[in-house]
Each structure stands twice: as structure tokens, then as C-alpha cells.
C-alpha positions as a Markdown table, in Angstrom:
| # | Residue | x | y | z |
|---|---|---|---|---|
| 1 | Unk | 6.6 | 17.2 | 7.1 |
| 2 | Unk | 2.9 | 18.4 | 6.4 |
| 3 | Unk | 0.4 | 15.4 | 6.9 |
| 4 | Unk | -3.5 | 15.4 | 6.2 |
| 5 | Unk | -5.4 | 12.6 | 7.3 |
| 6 | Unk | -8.4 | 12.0 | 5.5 |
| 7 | Unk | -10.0 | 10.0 | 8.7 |
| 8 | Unk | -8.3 | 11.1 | 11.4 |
| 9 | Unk | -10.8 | 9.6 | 13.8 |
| 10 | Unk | -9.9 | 6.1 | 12.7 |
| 11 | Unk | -5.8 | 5.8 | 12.6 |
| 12 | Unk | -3.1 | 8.0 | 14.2 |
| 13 | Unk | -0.5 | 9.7 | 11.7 |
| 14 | Unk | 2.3 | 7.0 | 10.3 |
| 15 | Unk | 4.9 | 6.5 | 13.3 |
| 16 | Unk | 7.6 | 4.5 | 13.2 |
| 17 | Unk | 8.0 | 1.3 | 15.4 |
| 18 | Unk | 11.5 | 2.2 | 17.1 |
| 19 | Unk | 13.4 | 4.6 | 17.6 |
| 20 | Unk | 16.0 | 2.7 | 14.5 |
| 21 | Unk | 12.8 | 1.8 | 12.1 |
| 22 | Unk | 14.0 | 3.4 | 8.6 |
| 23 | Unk | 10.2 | 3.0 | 7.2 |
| 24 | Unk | 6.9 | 4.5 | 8.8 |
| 25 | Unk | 3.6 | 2.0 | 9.3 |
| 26 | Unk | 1.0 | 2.8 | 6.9 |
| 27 | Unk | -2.3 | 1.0 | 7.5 |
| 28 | Unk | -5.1 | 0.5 | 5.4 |
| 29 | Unk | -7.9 | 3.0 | 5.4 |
| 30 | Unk | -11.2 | 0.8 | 4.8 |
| 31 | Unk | -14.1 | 0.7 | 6.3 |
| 32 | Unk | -14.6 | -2.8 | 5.6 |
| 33 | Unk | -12.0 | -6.2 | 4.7 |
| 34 | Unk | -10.6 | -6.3 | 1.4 |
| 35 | Unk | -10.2 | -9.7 | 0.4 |
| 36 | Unk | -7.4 | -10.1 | -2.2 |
| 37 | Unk | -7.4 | -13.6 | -4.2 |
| 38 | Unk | -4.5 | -15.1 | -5.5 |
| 39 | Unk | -2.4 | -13.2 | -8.1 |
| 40 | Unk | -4.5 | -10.6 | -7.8 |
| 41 | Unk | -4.0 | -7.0 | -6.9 |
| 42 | Unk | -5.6 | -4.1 | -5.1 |
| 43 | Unk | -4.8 | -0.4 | -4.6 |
| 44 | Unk | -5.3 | -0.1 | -0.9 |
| 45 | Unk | -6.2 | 3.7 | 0.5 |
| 46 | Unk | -4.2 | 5.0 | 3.2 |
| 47 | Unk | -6.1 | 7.9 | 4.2 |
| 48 | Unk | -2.8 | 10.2 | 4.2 |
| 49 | Unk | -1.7 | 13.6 | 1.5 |
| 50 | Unk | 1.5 | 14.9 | 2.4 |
| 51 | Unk | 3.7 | 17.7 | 1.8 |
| 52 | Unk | 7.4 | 16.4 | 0.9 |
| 53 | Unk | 10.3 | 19.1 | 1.8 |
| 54 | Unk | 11.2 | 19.9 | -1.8 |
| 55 | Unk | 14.3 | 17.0 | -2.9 |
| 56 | Unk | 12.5 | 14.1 | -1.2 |
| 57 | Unk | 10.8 | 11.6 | -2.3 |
| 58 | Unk | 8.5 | 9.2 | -0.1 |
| 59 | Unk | 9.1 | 5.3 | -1.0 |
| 60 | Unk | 6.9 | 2.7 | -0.4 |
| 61 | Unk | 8.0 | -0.4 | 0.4 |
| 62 | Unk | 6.8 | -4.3 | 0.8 |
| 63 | Unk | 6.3 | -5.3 | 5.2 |
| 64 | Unk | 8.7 | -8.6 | 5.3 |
| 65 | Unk | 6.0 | -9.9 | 7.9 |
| 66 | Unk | 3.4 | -9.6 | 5.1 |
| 67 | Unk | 5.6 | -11.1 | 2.3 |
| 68 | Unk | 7.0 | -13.9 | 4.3 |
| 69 | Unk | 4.1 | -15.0 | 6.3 |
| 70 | Unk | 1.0 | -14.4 | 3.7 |
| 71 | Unk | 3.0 | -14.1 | 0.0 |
| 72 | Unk | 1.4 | -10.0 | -0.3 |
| 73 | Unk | 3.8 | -7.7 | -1.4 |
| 74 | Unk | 3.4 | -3.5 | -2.8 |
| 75 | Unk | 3.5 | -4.3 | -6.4 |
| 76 | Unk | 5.8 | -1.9 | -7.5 |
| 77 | Unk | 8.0 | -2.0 | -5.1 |
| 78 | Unk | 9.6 | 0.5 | -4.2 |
| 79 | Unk | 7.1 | 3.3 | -5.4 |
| 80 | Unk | 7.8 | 6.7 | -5.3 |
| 81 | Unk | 5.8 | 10.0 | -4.3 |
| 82 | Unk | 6.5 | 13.1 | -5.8 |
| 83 | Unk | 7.3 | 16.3 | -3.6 |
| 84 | Unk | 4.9 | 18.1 | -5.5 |
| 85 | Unk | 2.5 | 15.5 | -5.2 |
| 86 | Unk | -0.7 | 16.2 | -3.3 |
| 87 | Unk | -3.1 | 13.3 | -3.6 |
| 88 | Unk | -4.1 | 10.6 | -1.3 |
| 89 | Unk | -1.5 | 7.8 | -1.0 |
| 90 | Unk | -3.0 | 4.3 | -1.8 |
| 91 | Unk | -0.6 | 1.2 | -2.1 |
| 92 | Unk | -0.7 | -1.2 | -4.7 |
| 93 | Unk | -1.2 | -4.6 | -2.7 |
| 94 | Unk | -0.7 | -7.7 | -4.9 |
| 95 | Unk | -1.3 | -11.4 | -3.2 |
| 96 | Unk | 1.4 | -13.7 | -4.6 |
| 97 | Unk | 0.2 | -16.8 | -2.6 |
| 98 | Unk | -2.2 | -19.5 | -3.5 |
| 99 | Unk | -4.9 | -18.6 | -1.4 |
| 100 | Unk | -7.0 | -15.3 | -0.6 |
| 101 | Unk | -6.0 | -12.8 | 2.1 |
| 102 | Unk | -7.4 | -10.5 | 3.9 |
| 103 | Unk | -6.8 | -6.8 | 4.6 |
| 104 | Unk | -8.7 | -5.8 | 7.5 |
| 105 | Unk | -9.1 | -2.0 | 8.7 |
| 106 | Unk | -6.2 | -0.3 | 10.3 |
| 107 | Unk | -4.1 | -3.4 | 9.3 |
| 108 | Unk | -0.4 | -2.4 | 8.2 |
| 109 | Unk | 0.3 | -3.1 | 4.9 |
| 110 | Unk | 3.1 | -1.1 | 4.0 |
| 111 | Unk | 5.9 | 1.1 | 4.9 |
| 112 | Unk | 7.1 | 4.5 | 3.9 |
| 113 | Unk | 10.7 | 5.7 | 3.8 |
| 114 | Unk | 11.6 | 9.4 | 3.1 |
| 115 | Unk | 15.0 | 9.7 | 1.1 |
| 116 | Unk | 16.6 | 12.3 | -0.6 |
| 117 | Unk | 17.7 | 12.4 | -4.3 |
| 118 | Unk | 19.7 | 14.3 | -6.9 |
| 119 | Unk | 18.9 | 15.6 | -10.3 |
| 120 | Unk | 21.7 | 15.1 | -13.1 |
| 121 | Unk | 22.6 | 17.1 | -15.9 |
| 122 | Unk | 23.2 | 14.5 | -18.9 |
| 123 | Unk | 26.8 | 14.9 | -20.0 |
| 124 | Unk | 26.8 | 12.8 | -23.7 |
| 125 | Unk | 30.2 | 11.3 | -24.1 |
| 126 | Unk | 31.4 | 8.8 | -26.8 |
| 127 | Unk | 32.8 | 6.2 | -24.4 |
| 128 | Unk | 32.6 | 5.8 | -20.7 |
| 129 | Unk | 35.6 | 5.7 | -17.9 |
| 130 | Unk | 36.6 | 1.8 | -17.5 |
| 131 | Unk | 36.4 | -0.4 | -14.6 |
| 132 | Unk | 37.3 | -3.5 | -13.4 |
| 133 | Unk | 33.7 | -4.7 | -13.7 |
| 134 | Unk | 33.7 | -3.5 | -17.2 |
| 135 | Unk | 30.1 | -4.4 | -18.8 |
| 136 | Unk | 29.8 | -7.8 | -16.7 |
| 137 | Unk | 26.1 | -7.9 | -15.3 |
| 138 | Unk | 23.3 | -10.3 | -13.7 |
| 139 | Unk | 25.8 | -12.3 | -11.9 |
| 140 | Unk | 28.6 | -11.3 | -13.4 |
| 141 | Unk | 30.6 | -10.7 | -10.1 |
| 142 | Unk | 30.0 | -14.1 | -8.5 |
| 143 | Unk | 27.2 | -16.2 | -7.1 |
């Protein structure tokens, strides 16, 4: 996969932490701390454009360690990147604790999986095949 780094000089490409990790490290690109208050959000640079194999997408998902420890979370989780899109990635950071937090330079603050997906062709139909499940929903099959 293509990669531009905006500041190369700063932070190595994304890697992933072992050799099993589904999601690649992305750190924040900043020259300076971010402080994020409570409930509110930030869109964090990355310093990284890629170039998606055509029927990828890239998602970008929360860091556990973040969520659990500090209450910050990728707002909308997971977010998507185009194949055909070109621009800098930046990740929505939102701080869902009571007090502030701090993003410091080269921190982690998200992770990026690539996945494959499938276009449809919408087939309209008057009723649908039937299930077990039926229409149950939100909780529907047990607790």
C-alpha cells in the first residue's frame, strides 16, 4: 500500500505492534499537546495520505488502552477511508471522561484496520426469506 508521510522526520510509517495486531498504530502528528476537555472533541492530524488497493477500505478504530484508562475514544467509531481518497487522515478524538486529557506528540491515539468490502446490486422484493429470528431486535435473542 502507497503511504505519504507529511513529517517523515518526526514518526515512522504506521506498524503494527505484533506479528497478530489486526489494527496499525497511528500517532498524532502535532507539534505541540492538544489538551482535550471533557465532552469535547478534536480532529487530531496524523500526518499520513494513502493509496488503498482499489475494494478496501481503511477503518479507524478507538485504542482500548485510551478508552479504558482516560475515557477518549475516535468519535465515529469505526470511520472509514475511501480508496479513492487522497487527503491527510486526521481522527476524530472525543474525551468522554470528566477531566481534560492530553494528547502529546507522537502519542497513539488510534488504530487503523484495512478490510475488504463488496458492492451490492439492490434486488427490490415484496417480502423477505423468513428466519427463526424473524424481526426480533435490540435484545431480542437474549441477555
Amino acid at each position: 500500500m502507497k503511504v505519504k508521510i507529511v513529517n517523515r522526520s518526526a514518526w515512522p510509517a504506521p506498524a503494527y505492534a505484533t506479528i497478530q495486531s489486526a489494527g496499525m498504530d497511528l500517532k498524532a502528528n502535532i507539534e505541540e499537546p492538544v489538551t482535550i476537555a471533557p465532552l469535547q472533541r478534536v480532529m487530531v492530524p496524523t500526518g499520513l495520505s494513502i493509496a488503498l488497493p482499489e475494494g478496501t477500505e481503511a477503518q479507524i478504530r478507538p485504542r482500548s488502552g485510551l478508552a479504558a484508562k482516560h475515557g477518549v475514544t475516535v468519535l465515529n467509531s469505526p470511520g472509514t477511508i475511501d480508496a479513492d481518497y487522497r487527503g491527510e487522515i486526521k481522527v476524530i478524538l472525543v474525551n468522554l471522561s470528566d477531566t481534560p486529557f492530553i494528547v502529546n506528540p507522537g502519542e497513539r491515539i488510534a488504530q487503523m484496520v484495512i478490510a475488504r468490502y463488496e458492492h451490492v446490486e439492490w434486488d427490490e422484493v415484496e417480502t423477505l426469506d423468513g428466519t427463526d429470528r424473524g424481526e426480533g431486535g435490540f435484545g431480542s435473542t437474549g441477555r
